[in-house]
N, C-alpha and C positions, 0 to 999 in steps of 0.2 A: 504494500500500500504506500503510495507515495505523500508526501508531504502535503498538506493541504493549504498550507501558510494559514495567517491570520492565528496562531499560536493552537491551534483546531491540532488532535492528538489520534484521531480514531472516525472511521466512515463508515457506514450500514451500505452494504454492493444490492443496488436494487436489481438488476438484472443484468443477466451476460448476455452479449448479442455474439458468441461464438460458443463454437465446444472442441472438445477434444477432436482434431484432425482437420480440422479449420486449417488452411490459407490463408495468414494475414499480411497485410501491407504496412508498409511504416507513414503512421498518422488515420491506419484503419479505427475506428472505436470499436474497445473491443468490452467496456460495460459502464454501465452508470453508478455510480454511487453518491449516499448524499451525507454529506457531513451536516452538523450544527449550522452552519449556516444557506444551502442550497444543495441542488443534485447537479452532478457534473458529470458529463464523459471524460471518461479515460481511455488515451486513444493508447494504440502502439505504436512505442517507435525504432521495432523494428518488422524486418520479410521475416516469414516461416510458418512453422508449423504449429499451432496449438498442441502441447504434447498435454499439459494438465490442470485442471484447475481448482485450485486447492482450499478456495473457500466458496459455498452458494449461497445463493441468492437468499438476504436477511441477517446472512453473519455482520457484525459487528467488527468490525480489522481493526487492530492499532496498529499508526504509523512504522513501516520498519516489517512487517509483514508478508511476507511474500502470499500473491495472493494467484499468479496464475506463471506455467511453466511453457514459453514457447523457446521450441527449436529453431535456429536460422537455419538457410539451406546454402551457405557458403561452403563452399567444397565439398559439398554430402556430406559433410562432418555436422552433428550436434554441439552448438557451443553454448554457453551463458551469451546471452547479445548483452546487457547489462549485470556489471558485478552488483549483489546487495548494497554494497558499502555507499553506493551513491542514490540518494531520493531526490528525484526531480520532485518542484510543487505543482503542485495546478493552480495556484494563484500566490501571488506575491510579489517577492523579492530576487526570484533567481536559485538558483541551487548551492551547495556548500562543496568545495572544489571534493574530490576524495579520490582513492585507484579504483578504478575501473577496465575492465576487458570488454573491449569491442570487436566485431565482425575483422575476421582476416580480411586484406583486401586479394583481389584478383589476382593468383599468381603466388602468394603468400602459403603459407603452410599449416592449417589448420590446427587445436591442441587435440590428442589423440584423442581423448575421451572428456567425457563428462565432466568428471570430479576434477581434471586438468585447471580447472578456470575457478574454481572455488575458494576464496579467502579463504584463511588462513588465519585472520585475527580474530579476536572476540566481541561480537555484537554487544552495542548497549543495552544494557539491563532496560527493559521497558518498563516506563512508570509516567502518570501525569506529573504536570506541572505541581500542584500541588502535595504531590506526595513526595517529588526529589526533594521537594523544601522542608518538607519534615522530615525526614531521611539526612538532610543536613543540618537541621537543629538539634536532631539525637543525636547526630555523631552515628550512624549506621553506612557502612558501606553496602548500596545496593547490588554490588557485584555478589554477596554472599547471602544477600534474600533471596529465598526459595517464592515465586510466584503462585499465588493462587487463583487470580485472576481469570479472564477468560483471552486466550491467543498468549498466553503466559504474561499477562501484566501485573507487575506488581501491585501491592495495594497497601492503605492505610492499614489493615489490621494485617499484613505479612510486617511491613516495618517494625510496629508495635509489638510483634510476636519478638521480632532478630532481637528486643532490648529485655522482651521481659524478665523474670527471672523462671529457670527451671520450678515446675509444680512439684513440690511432696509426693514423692510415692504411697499410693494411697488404693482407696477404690476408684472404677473408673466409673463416672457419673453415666447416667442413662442419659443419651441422647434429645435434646428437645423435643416435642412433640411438633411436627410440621403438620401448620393449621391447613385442614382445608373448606374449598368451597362450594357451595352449588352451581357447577356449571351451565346447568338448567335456568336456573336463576340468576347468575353473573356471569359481567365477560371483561378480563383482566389484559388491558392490553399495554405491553413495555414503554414506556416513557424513555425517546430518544431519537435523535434526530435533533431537526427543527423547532419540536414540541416540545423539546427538553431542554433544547436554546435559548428560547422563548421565557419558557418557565422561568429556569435561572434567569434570564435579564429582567427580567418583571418582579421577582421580588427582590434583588437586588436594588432597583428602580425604585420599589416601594416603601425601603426603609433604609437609603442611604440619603437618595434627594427627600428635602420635606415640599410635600408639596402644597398647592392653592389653586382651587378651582373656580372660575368666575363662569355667571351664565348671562346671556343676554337675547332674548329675545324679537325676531326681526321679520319686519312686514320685508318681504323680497320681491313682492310681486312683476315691479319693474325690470330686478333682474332676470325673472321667468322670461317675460317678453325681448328682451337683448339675448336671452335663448336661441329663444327661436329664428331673432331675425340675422341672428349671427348665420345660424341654419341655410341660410337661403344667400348667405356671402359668399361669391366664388375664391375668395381669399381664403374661403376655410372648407374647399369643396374636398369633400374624400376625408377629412379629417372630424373626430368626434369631440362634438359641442356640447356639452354638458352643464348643470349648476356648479358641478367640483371643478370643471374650467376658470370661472368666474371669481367665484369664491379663494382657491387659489392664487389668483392674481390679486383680490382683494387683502388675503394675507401677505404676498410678497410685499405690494406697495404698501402695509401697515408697518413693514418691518424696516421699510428704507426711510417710514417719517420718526420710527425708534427703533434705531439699530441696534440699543445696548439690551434689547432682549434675546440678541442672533450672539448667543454665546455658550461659553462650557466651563464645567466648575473644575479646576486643575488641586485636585484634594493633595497630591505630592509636592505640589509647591507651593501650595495655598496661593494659587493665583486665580485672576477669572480671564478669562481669553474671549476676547471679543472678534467676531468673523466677519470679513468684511469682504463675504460671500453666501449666498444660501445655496445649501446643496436641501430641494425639499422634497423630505419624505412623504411615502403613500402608504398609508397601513392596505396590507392586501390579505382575504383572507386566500389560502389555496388548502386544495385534499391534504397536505403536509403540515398544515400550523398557518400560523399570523406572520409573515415578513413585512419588513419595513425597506422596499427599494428607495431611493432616492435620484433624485431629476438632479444632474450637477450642472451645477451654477444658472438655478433656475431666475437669479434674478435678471440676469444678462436679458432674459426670452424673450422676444414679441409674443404677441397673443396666440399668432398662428403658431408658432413655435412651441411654446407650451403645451397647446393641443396636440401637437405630433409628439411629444417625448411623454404627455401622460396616456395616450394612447398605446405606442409601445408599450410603457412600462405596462399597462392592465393587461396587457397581452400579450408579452413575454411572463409576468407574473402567473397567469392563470395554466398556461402551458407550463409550467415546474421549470421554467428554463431560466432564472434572475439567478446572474453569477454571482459569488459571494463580493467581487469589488463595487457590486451594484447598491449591496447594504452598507457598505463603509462610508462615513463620513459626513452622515447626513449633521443637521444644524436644528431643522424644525420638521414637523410631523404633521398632518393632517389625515384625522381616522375620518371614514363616511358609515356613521351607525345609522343614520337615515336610510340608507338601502336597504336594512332591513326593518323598517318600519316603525327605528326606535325612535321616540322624541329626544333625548339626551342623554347622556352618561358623562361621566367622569375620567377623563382618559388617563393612564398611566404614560408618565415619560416614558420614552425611547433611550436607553442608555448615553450618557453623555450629550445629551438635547439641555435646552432650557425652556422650550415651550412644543404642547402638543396642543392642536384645535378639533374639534368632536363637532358634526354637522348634524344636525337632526334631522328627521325628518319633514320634508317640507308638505303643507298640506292647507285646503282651504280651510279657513278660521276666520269667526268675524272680530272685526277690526275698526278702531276708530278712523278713519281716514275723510280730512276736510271736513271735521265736525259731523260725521255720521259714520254711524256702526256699517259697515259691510263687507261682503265676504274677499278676504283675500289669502296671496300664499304667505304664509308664514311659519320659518322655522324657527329654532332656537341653535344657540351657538354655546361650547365650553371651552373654556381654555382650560388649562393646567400649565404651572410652571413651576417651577423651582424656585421656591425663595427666598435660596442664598445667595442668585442674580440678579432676579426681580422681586421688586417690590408690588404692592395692592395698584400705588401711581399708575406703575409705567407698565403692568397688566392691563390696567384696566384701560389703560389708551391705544393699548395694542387692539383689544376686543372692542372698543366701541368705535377705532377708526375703519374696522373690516365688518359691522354691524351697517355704519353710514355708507360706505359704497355699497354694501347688496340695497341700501336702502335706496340711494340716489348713484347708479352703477354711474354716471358721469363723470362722476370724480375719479376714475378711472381714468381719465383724461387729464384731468385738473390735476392730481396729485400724483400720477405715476411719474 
């Protein structure tokens, strides 16, 4: 299993698009898997043979893993095309130099066998992030922890065992009782992946930032109508017009009339870092969990423009295909809980954000408008922010400056 970058340790192989006696090419894909943050192909990159493949479909791999065995067909000799010792990523920063044996060239002399091309050194002990670090507070070399893990990963209670003391010889305890369930009645499904990405950032999110949630309620009805007639603009032909179009653009230019809320709270240096760009997030949901793609540097956009990159994103999103550099970096968030027909909620930041906005449900309501009640669209809007950046102030001008464009979409002009 190759490295996946983004500090990401272990990947679930959704399926193989070859098998054993396959023909493959170099840069053929040869299966998808999806780590914590997305599904990705992994192609190959070399000619040959599929001789084996040694994990299927649902395993869990940690990085370092070999996970499928093909043969080149370089001088009808079987060789390693790649030694272990080297992991390319599938996203990042590049790979880490290391020895590697590659394809003889033409003319060259192949190694006679197999095992000819096999290092010789000793793999690193495999273990997460979190557990070399306690592994180095105790003082434990993980070369001499015994794995109990699953693909032989070390784990917090193998380290904790290397330290503890030998038990008293004694009687040996009976066995826990392993609880069970009604299968009939329940269905227990593994927490991992995306969903367990998710999860940890979300409570992380929920009890590192404190958060503040404002709501505000908005007659939009004008913006429904700049809908439609955007609809019939050939400057926006083939591209989707939407309220989240609008509304969007409503948040960007709120954020360029208060930019100190386009920031991030830097807890290792105790600084606040202000952005003097928006990369803006779309909560999506897909069959895998909640991702947060983000539009880079969506303040730059014209309007058409915008529309073409949140287009994309909802449809690269929904197809399983948003690569993990697609989640990095975003600034601010915009959930759409109106699509499903909720009036408002409370939204959780997005790790390292300082504002997230929740769009409700938009729907006819009556309304005081020109001194009489009558029926119009009106949603409700939430913010949430962090308010070790932002204060109640300069919230609450963030939400009521993106309230008055849906309200009077003109200012879209006037203030963009």
């Amino acid at each position: 299993m190759p490295d996946p970058g983004e500090g990401l340790t272990e990947a679930e192989i959704l399926k193989w698009y070859v098998q054993p006696g396959d023909t493959v090419t170099d840069g053929q894909v040869v299966c998808e898997v999806e780590t914590a943050k997305a599904a990705v192909e992994l192609p190959s990159p070399y000619d040959g043979v599929v001789d084996e493949l040694r994990c299927g479909e649902g395993d869990v791999v940690a990085v370092g893993v070999p996970i499928i065995t093909v043969r080149t067909t370089a001088a009808d000799t079987p060789v390693i095309a790649e030694a272990p010792g080297r992991q390319p990523v599938l996203v990042g920063y590049g790979v880490a130099a290391s020895t590697t044996e590659r394809r003889p060239r033409k003319g060259s002399t192949a190694p006679a066998s197999w095992s000819d091309t096999v290092l010789t050194s000793e793999p690193r002990p495999l273990a997460k992030p979190p557990v070399r670090k306690l592994a180095k507070d105790l003082g434990v070399d993980l070369a001499t922890v015994t794995p109990t893990g699953p693909d032989g990963i070390i784990t917090r209670e193998d380290v904790h065992a290397a330290v503890a003391p030998a038990a008293p010889a004694g009687p040996v305890a009976a066995p826990a009782p392993v609880l069970a369930y009604d299968t009939a009645r329940e269905t227990r499904i593994p927490v991992k992946g995306v969903r367990k990405a998710t999860a940890a950032a979300m409570v992380g999110s929920a009890f590192t930032a404190p958060h503040v949630t404002e709501f505000v309620t908005v007659d939009v009805t004008r913006t429904m109508k700049l809908v439609e007639e955007l609809k019939q603009d050939t400057e926006f032909a083939g591209l989707r017009v939407n309220p989240l179009l609008l509304i969007s653009k409503a948040l960007l230019v709120a954020i360029k009339r208060n930019p100190d809320v386009n920031a991030s709270w830097d807890e290792a240096n105790q600084e606040i870092v202000q952005k003097h760009y928006v990369n803006l997030g779309i909560a999506a949901a897909t069959p895998r969990g909640l991702i947060v793609p983000n539009i880079e540097d969506a303040h730059a956009k014209t309007l058409p423009q915008l529309a073409q990159a949140l287009g994309e994103l909802v449809s690269t999103a929904r197809d399983g295909r948003t690569t993990p550099a697609a989640m990095q970096g975003g600034t601010v968030t915009i959930t759409n809980v109106g699509v499903f027909g909720v009036d408002t909620g409370t939204p959780l930041l997005n790790p390292g954000e300082s504002a997230i906005l929740a769009i409700g449900a938009i729907k006819p309501q009556p309304w005081v408008h020109k001194g009489k009640v009558r029926p119009r669209q009106v949603t409700t809007l939430a913010l949430s922010f962090d308010h070790r950046l932002v204060d109640g102030e300069l919230g609450s001008k963030v939400l009521a400056d993106v309230a008055a464009i849906l309200e009077q979409p003109k200012r879209l002009i006037t203030w963009a």
